[in-house]
N, C-alpha and C positions, 0 to 999 in steps of 0.2 A: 505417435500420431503426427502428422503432417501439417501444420496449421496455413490457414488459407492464407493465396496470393494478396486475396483483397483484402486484406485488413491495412496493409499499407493506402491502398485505395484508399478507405474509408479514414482514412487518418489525414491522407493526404486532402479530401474534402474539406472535412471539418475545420482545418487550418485555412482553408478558402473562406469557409463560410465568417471569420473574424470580420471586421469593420471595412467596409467601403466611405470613404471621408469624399465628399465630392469638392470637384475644384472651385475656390472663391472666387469671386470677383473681386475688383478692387474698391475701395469705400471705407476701409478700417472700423475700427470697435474699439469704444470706450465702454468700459464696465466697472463701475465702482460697488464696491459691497462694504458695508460697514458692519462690523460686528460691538455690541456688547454686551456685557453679562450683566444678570440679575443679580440683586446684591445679596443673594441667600448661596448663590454660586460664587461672589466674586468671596465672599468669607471664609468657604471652606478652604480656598488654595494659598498659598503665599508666593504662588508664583509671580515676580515681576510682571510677564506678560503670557498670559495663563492662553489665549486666543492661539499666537503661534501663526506659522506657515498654513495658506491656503491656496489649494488648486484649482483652477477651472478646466471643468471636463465635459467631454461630447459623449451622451450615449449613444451608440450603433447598436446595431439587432442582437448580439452576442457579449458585448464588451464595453468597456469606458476607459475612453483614449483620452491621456492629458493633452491640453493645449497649454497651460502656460501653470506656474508656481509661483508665487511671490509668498515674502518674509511680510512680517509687517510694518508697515512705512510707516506711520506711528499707528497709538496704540489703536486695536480695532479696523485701519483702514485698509482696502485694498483697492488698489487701479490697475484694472489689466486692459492694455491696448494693443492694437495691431494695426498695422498700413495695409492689410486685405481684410474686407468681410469674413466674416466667421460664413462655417456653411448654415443652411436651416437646419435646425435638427431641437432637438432633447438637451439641455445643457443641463449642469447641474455643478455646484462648489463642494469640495471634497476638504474636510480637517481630522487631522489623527485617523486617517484612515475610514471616514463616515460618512457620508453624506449632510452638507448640511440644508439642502434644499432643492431643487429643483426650476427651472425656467425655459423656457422657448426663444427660441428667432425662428419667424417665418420664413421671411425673404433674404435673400444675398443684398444686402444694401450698407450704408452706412447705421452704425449701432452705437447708439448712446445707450445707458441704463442704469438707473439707481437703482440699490435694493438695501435696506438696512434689516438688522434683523438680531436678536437676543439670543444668547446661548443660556440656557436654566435646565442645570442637572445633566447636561449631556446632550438638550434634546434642543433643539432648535425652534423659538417662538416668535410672535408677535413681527411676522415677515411684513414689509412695506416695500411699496415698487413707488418709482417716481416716474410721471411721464409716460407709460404705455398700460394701456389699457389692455389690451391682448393679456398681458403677465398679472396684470392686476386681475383679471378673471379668472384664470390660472389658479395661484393662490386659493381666491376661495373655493374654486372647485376641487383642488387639494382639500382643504380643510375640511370639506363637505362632505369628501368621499371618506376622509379618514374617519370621522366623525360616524360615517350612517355603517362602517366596516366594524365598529365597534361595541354596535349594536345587536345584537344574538337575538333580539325575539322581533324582527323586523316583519311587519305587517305586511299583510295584501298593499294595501293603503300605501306606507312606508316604501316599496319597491315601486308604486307606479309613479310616488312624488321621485325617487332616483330619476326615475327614468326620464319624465317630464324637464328634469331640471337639465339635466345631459341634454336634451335635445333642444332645450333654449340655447344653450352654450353655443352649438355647434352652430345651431339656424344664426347667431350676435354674431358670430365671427367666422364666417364662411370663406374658403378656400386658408383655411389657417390649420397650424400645428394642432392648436388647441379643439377645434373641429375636431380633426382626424381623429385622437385621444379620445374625448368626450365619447365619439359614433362605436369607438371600440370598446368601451367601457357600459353603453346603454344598449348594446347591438349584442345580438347570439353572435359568437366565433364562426362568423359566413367570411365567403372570401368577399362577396360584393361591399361589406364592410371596412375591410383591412387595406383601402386604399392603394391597392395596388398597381394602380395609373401614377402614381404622385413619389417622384426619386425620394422626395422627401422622408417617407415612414422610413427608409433605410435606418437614418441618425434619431433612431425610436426604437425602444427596447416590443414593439410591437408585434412586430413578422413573428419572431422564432415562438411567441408565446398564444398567438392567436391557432399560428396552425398548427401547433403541436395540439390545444383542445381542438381543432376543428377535428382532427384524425383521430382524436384520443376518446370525446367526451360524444360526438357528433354522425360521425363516419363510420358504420361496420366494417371490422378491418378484414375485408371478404377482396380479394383481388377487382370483383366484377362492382364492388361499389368505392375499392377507394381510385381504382381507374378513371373512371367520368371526372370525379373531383379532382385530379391530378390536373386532367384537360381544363376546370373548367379555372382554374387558379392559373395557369399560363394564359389563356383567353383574353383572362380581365390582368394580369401584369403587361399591359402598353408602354408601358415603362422598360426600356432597356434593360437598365442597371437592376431595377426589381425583378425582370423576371430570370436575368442568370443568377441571383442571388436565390432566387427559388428554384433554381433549378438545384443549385449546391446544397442547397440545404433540406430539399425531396432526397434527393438523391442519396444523401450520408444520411436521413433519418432511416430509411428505406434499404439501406443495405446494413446498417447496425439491428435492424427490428429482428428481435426476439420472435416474434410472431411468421407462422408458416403461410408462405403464399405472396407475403411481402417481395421477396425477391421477384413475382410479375410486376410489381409496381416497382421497382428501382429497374428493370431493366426497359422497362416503358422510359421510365425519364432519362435514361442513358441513352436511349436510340433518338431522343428531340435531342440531345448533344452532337451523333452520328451525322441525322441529316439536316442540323442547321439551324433547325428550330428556337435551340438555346446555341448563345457565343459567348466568349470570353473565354474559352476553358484552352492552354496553353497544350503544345503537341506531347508531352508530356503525360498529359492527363488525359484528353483525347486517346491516346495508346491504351491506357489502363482503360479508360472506359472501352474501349473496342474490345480490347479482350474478354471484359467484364462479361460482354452481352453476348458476343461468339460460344465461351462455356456454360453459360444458363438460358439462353432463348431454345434451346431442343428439348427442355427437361422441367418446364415451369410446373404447376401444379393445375391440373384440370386440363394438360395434355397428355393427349396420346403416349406414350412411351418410346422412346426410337427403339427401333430392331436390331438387337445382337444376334449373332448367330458363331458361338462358339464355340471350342472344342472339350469335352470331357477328359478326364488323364487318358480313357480307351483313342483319344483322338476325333469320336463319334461328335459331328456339330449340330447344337441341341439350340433352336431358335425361342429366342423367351417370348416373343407375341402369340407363339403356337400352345403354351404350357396351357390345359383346361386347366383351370383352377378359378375358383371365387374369387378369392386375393391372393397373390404375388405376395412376395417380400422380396424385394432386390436388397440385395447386399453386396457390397463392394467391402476387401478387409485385403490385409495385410499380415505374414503370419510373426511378425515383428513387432507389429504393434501394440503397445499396449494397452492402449483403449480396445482394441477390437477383440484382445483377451477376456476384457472386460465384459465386453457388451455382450460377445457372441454366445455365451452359456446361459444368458437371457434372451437374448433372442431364440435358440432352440428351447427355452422353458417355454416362451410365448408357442411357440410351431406344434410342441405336444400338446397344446392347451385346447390347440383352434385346429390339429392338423384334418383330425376329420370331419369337420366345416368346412371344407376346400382348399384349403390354405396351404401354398407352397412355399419353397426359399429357390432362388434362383442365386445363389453363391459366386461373385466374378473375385478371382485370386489375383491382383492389381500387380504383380510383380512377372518379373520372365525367369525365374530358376524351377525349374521342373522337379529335380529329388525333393526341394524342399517344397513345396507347394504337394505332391504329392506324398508325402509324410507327415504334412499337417491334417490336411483334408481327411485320412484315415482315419483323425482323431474325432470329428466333427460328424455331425447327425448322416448316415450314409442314406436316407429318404431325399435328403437335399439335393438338388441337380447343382454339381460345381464343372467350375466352367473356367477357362483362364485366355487370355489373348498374348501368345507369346511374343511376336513380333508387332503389336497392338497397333493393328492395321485396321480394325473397329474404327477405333476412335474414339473407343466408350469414357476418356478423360474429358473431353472436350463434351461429348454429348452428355453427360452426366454429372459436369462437374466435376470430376474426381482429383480436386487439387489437395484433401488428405482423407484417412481412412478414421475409422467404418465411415463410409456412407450408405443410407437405407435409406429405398422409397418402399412406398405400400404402394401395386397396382391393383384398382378392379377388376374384375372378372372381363371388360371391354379393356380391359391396360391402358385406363386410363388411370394420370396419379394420380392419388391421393393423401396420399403422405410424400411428404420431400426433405431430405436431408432432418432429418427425425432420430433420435435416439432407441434402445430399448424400450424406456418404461412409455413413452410415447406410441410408440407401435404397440403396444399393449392394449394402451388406453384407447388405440381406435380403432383396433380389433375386438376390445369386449364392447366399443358402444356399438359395434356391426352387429354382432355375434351373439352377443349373450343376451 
């Protein structure tokens, strides 16, 4: 088997889609944290200094980027500074590889900030902020949330006080980190929720997880409805940086998805890269993406079928929009292949199952050797119309996709698809929901 061009694509995305860190302004940051242990922890260890090296980290949509490490300057303390602003975003102190908390900065400005705080058992308690009130709300709405997440028989009641409380937070502290958070945590997975105006959600573990349930929990994943919502999430990204980061990030979910018909909705958001819509994307990528949509825009699902017209071994050119039949089965195969070994003996169990329900194969031999293609096909269901493109002046790779074999669509009786790039037992499954 042949494995597809795009997967490099889709790799090459994904590596996009990692952390966008916006540029500081100048203003610097003082950040002190003070760590110590309760004395039920500090007994079990004999370690000197049991605390150790900690990190301060920036979460972004995908990932958590260090900004700085320090040892410890005595016992418990840490001072991390910088002669630039930190950006806005999601921070959070990292020890032995854990998280030990969580914190905000709104704005690019100068940043003072106390926080002390206990380590007991591993887990991080009795957090204190000095001086900002923003993080001091924070906190308890941490605690709040943890607190009501651990509760398993949560009330009518119980969820509308959530919910109420969320929308205090957000209404106290308006155009803030902790706003945006709060709205996404008391809000269904909508896009008009997930801040898509504000560069800021970038440095927020927010984006990849809201619209993955919006598409996953929310959205039928039917081309004709996850389309609108593609539009309507570029619409509301006003935001520059946010909306090529969704474009990256539509794009490689949408060309990885498991799911058939997906590929209209990655080639929809590859064509806002084509004419402009979305920028940033390097000539490089631009390339893959053009090609991407040149061999899938002729063969989507719920079009028409493009027109072959090609020759049988007798040389006789047999058009497949003409074939009468209920459904079509295109197949594309390779007589080397050994997936198409595989599938194709299933595939004609499927053809005897349903042949006298109308059901054809329209068979394209993807190669140019004639003895051999004609010595295979002998061996193959001789009902099947096979068909080959020797000097493949068609064009049925590019109209088709056919960057590796088997590929099978199922056409309607109007040759329209409806199956795309589908295996055996799939083509099965949507011939007996036709059929039987």
């Amino acid at each position: 088997m042949r494995t597809s061009r795009y997967t490099l694509l889709t790799m090459y995305i994904l590596i996009l889609c990692g952390f966008q860190l916006s540029a500081a302004a100048k203003g610097g940051y003082t950040i002190v944290l003070t760590l110590s242990e309760s004395p039920s922890s500090a007994a079990s260890t004999n370690k000197s200094n049991p605390l150790g090296k900690v990190s301060l980290a920036l979460q972004t949509t995908n990932s958590v980027v260090i900004i700085d490490s320090l040892p410890t300057l005595k016992k418990g303390s840490y001072r991390f500074t910088g002669k630039q602003s930190l950006a806005p975003g999601q921070y959070t102190f990292i020890q032995n590889g854990r998280r030990l908390f969580n914190f905000l900065i709104s704005s690019e400005q100068q940043v003072k900030l106390k926080f002390a705080a206990t380590i007991e058992n591993g887990r991080t308690t009795q957090i204190a902020v000095e001086g900002d009130s923003e993080n001091k709300a924070y906190m308890e709405f941490q605690r709040f949330i943890q607190d009501a997440n651990r509760n398993p028989n949560l009330t009518e009641e119980d969820v509308l006080n959530i919910d109420r409380y969320t929308d205090s937070i957000a209404l106290r502290f308006p155009n803030t980190l902790l706003a945006i958070i709060a709205n996404n945590i008391s809000k269904p997975p909508l896009p008009q929720y997930m801040a898509l105006h504000d560069g800021r959600v970038l440095n927020t573990s927010i984006l990849p997880i809201r619209i993955t349930s919006f598409f996953t929990n929310i959205v039928p994943p039917q081309p004709e409805c996850v389309i609108p919502q593609i539009d309507s999430i570029f619409l509301l990204a006003t935001n520059t940086a946010v909306k090529e980061w969704c474009g990256e990030f539509l794009l490689s979910t949408f060309l990885s998805s498991s799911i058939m018909g997906m590929e209209n909705a990655a080639v929809h958001v590859a064509k806002k890269y084509l004419n402009g819509e979305i920028t940033g994307a390097d000539d490089e990528l631009l390339a893959e993406i053009e090609s991407y949509v040149s061999f899938n825009e002729c063969s989507l699902l719920g079009m028409t079928a493009p027109e072959l017209l090609l020759p049988n071994v007798e040389g006789q050119p047999i058009s497949l929009t003409s074939i009468k039949a209920t459904y079509t089965i295109l197949l594309f195969y390779d007589e080397d292949c050994p997936v198409c070994q595989e599938q194709i003996p299933e595939i004609n169990q499927t053809f005897k199952q349903y042949s006298t329900k109308g059901v054809s194969v329209y068979a394209v031999y993807t190669q140019d050797l004639f003895d051999a293609w004609r010595t295979y096909s002998t061996n193959l269901n001789p009902e099947w119309i096979h068909v080959w493109d020797p000097d493949f002046s068609s064009g049925f790779h590019k109209l088709y996709n056919v960057t590796g074999t088997p590929k099978i669509y199922l056409l309607d009786q109007n040759k329209t698809i409806i199956g795309r790039g589908i295996d055996a037992r799939v083509l099965q499954q949507i011939l007996s929901y036709y059929l039987d």
